[in-house]
N, C-alpha and C positions, 0 to 999 in steps of 0.2 A: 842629626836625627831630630824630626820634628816631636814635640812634645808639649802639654798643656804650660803656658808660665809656670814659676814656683811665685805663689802669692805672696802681693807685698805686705809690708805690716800698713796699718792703717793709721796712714799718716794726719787724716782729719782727728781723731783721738789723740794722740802724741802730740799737734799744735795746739790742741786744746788744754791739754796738760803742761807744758812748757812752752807758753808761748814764749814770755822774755828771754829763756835762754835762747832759744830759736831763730829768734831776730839779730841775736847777738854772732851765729854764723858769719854772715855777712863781715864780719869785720876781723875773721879766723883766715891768714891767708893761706894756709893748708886745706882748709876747707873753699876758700873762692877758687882756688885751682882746679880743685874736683867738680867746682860748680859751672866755671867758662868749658869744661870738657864737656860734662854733661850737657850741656844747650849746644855743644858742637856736634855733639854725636849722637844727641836724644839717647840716653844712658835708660835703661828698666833697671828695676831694683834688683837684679839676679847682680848684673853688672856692679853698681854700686857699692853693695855688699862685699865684693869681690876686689876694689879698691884696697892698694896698701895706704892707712891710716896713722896714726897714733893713738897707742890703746886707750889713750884716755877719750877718747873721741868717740860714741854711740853711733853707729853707723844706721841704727836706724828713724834719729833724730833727724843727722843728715839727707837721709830721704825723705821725711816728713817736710824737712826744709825746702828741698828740690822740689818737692811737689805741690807747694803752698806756692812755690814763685811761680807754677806752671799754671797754678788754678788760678791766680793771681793774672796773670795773663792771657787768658785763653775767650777766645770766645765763642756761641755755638752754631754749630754747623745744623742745616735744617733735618738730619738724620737722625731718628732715634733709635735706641734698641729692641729688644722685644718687650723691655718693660716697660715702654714709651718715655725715657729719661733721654735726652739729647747727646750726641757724643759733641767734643769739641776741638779746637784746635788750635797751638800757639803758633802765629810766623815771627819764628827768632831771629837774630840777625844773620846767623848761617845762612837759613830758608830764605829770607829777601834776598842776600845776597846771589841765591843760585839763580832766585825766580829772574832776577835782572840779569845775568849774563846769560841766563836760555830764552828771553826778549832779546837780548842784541844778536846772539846767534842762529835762534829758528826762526824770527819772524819774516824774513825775506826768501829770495829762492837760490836755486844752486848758484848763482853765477855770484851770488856775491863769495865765494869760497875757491870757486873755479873757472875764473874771469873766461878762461881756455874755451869753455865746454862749449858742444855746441849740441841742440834738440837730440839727436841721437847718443851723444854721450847722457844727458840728461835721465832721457828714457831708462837706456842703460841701468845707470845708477836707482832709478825709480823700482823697474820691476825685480832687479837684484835686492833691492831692501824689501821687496814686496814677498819675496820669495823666502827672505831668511825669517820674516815675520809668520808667515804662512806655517814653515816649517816650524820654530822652536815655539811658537805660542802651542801649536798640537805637541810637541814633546814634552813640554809643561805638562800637558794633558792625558801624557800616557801612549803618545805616538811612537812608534819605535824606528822608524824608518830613519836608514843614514841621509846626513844633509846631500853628499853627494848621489846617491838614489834618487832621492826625492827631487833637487834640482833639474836632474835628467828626466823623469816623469815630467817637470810642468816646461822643459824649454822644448821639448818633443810632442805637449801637449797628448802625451799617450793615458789611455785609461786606467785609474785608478786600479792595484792588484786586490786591493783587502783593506781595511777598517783604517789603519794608520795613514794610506795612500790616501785615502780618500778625503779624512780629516784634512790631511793638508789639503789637498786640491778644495774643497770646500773653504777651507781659509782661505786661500788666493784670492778665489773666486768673489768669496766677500769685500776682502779689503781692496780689487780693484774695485769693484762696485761703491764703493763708503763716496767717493766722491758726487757720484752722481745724486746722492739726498744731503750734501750740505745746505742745499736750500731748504731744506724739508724740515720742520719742528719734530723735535720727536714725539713720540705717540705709543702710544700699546698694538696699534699695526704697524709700525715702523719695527717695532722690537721682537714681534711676530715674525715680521719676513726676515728680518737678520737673523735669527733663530735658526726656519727652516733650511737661510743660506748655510749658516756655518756648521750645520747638523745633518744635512740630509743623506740619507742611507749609513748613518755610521750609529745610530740609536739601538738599545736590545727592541723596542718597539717603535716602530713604524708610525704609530698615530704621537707620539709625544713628542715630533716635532711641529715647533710653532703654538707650541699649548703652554700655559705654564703649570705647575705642579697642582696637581688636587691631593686634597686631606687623605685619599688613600695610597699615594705615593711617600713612603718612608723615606726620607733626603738627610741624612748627614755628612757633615765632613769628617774621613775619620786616617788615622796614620795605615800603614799595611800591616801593623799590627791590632788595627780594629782597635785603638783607642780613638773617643769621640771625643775631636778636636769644635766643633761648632756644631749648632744644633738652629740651621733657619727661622724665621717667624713663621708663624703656619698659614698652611696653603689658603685658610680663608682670608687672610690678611692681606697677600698679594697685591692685589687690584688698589686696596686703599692706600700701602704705602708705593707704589710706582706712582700711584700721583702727582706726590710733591715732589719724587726725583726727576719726572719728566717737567712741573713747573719750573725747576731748579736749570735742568738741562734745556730748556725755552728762553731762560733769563727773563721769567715774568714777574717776578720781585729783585730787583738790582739791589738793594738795601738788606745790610751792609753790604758795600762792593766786597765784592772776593777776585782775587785776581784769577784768570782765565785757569792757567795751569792748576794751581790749587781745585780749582772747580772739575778740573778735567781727571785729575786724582781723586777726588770726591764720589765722583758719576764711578770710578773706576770699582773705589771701594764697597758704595752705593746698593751697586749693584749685586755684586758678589754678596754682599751682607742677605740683601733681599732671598738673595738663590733663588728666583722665580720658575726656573726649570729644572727636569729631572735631569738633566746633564747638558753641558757646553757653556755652564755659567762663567767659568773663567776665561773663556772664549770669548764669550761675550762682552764681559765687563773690562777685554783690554779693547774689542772693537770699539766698544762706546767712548773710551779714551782718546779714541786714532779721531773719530768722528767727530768730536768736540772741539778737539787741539787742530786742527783743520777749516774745520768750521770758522773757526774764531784767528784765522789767518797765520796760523805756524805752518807754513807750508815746506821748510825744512824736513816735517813728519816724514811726508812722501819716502822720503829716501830714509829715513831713521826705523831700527828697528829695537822696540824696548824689552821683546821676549828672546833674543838673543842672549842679551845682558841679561834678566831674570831668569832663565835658564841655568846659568853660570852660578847663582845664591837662590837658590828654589826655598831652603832653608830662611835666609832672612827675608825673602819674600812671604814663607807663611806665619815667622813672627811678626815683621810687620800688623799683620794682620791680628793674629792672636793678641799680641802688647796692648791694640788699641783695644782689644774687645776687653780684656781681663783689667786694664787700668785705668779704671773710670770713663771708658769710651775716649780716649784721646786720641786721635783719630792724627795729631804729629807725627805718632809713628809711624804709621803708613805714609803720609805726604814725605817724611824725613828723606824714609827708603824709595820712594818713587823718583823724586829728583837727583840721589844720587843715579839711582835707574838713567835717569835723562842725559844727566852728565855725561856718564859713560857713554851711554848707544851717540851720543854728538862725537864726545870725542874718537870715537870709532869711527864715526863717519868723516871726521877732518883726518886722521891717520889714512886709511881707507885712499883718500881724493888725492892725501899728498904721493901715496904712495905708488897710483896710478897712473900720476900726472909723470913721477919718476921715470916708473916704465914703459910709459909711452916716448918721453923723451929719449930713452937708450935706444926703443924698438928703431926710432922713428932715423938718429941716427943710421942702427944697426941695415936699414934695409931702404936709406938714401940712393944707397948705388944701383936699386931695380927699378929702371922709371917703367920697365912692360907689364910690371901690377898694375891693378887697378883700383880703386878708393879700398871696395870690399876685400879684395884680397890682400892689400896692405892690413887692414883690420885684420886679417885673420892671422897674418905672420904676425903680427904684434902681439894679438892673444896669445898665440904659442910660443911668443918669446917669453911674455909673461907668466904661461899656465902650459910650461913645457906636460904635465900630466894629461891633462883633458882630452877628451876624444870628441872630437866631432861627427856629426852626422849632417846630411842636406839638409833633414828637416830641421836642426837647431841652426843653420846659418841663415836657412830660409826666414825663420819664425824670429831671428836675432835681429836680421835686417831688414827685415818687411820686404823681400823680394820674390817673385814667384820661383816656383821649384827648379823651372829648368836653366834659368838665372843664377841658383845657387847651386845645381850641379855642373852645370859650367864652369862656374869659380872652381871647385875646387876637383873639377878633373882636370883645369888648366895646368891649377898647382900639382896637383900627382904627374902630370907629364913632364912639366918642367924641374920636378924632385925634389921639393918644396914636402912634399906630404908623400907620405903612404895608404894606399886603402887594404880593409881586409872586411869580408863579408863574414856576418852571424843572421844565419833564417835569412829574412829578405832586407837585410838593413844593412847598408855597407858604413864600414865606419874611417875616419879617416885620421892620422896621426904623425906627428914628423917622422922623417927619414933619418935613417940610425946617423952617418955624415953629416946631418943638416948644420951640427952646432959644433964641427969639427974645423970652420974658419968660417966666421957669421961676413967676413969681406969678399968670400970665395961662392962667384955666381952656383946655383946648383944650374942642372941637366938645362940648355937648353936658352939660358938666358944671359 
């Protein structure tokens, strides 16, 4: 359950009151253990507190400690609050370390992961991640549609039923589009049109897409219990502070360098902090992320999907957020949890590749003995070796493999003839599915072949 922090004590007062003993931390190795933990796992004071100690040991000294070495390190980020005080941010050795292993892993393209692949695998893998991002960033947002639903709306490319459907299709829609303005700075019509992409017809009003909030639109964040979790800067301010985020997102002051990801986390924050619109800000401010991390040549993105995994801790997604607001603006917290975000959606996507590269090899075996297939319809035994559940339609083998309709009805009345598949019609849509025998000897030709 999301909830406001419980506030810290105020560690600038307590170092100023003990500094000497404070300094002397440092050489408690009870205390340095709590401290290497801390900077691994970016600890809040709720956490801290919550350490097994030694009584004699003031646990809120030890945060004061913690937080003297954080302020001590940090530097600022060009963001400020609503009070205009800067938030900041430390890259600890944890954080460098990740940032360098997601530079060796996303800065290149699939092949270097799946030597195998070839453009159609590629794609594959591309609109699949397109799809799961499409999907769980709107469930983030309140989408209720099942992934399996919604998948079958956008490979059938059929129209959106209600609000949620539409959401996602509207995401899709967007994030295939993101690549076509990497060449493009961003701008206040740049962020206008992503707007009206990612919102259109799913708004209570019709005119507030593409606009951003005015003074008589009430905008909070709040739990489903109406506790007021954030409280935007106001709508007259908008305009003045997307400036410096769009110069920041331009790279028209490189000084100090901030490494690309961080930056992409920033813009992500950034943004969401701003809440420039009456709804799809969290929508938004993961597009701006995808745009960025793209931009600036992590083209691994393509197939990564990071609202998947934030889906999974919606929770320490909204502390992230909360921690940096309520603790002096440290803005670590959220970069902390973004990269382990990163981590994961990578490592998902190398499980993912290993996993299919498996099932291809068993399929590829399992259906060496049918040379009267053909490329496509090899693919498709394969997928239902794979995804013995899924149902097919023409239109999804069609729309899978860029081939015209009566190409992909072909295929797979071939397969129904030769007993490879079953069909059965609903309304005008025939659908098609293995045969009950099909996996009752996978070396045993079916009907015909």
């Amino acid at each position: 359950m999301v909830k406001i922090p419980e506030k810290s004590p105020d560690w600038q007062k307590i170092v100023k009151s003990n500094f000497k003993t404070i300094l002397e931390f440092d050489k408690v190795p009870e205390i340095q253990s709590l401290i290497e933990k801390s900077d691994r796992q970016y600890y809040y004071w709720d956490k801290v507190r919550s350490q097994p100690l030694s009584k004699d040991i003031d646990k809120e000294k030890v945060w004061a400690f913690i937080r003297f070495r954080r302020s001590m390190n940090s530097i600022s980020a060009p963001i400020c609050d609503v009070n205009n005080k800067p938030f900041t941010f430390w890259l600890t050795d944890d954080i460098q370390k990740k940032l360098h292993l997601i530079d060796q892993s996303t800065g290149g393209n699939l092949a270097l992961w799946d030597p195998g692949n070839d453009k159609k695998a590629s794609a594959k893998y591309m609109i699949s991640s397109l799809m799961e991002e499409a999907i769980t960033s709107s469930q983030i947002e309140g989408a209720v549609a099942t992934i399996k639903e919604a998948k079958k709306m956008l490979l059938e490319k059929r129209k959106p039923r209600n609000i949620s459907e539409k959401m996602i299709f509207n995401n899709f829609v967007t994030m295939q589009s993101i690549k076509k303005f990497l060449r493009n700075d961003l701008s206040t019509e740049l962020l206008l049109e992503l707007h009206v992409s990612v919102t259109k017809d799913t708004l209570d009003e019709r005119k507030d897409e593409g606009r951003f909030r005015l003074p008589e639109d009430k905008v909070t964040v709040s739990t489903n219990y109406g506790e007021v979790l954030f409280t935007p800067p106001s709508a007259e301010e908008i305009q003045k502070r997307l400036e410096p985020l769009i110069n920041f997102a331009n790279d028209v002051d490189t000084k100090p360098f901030i490494h690309p990801v961080v930056k992409a986390i920033i813009l992500h924050f950034w943004l969401a902090y701003i809440h420039p619109f009456t709804d799809g800000n969290g929508r938004m401010a993961r597009t701006l992320f995808y745009w960025y991390m793209l931009k600036n040549e992590y083209w691994l993105f393509e197939y990564t999907s990071i609202s998947k995994t934030i889906l999974k801790r919606t929770t320490k997604y909204a502390n992230a957020y909360l921690y940096s607001e309520h603790d002096g603006n440290d803005l670590t917290y959220f970069i902390h949890f973004h990269l382990d975000v990163i981590m994961d959606a990578v490592e998902d996507l190398k499980n993912h590749i290993q996993e299919e590269r498996e099932k291809k090899q068993r399929a590829l075996a399992e259906i060496a003995e049918y040379p009267d297939l053909n490329i496509r319809q090899t693919r498709i035994i394969q997928h239902i070796m794979s995804h013995p559940h899924d149902i097919l339609t023409i239109k999804t083998h069609q729309n899978i493999n860029n081939v015209a309709y009566q190409t992909a009805r072909t295929d797979l009345l071939k397969l129904e003839e030769s007993g490879w598949l079953k069909s059965m019609k609903k309304g005008k849509t025939f659908y098609f599915v293995p045969t009950d025998n099909m996996w009752e000897n996978p070396k045993k030709k079916p009907n015909n072949l």
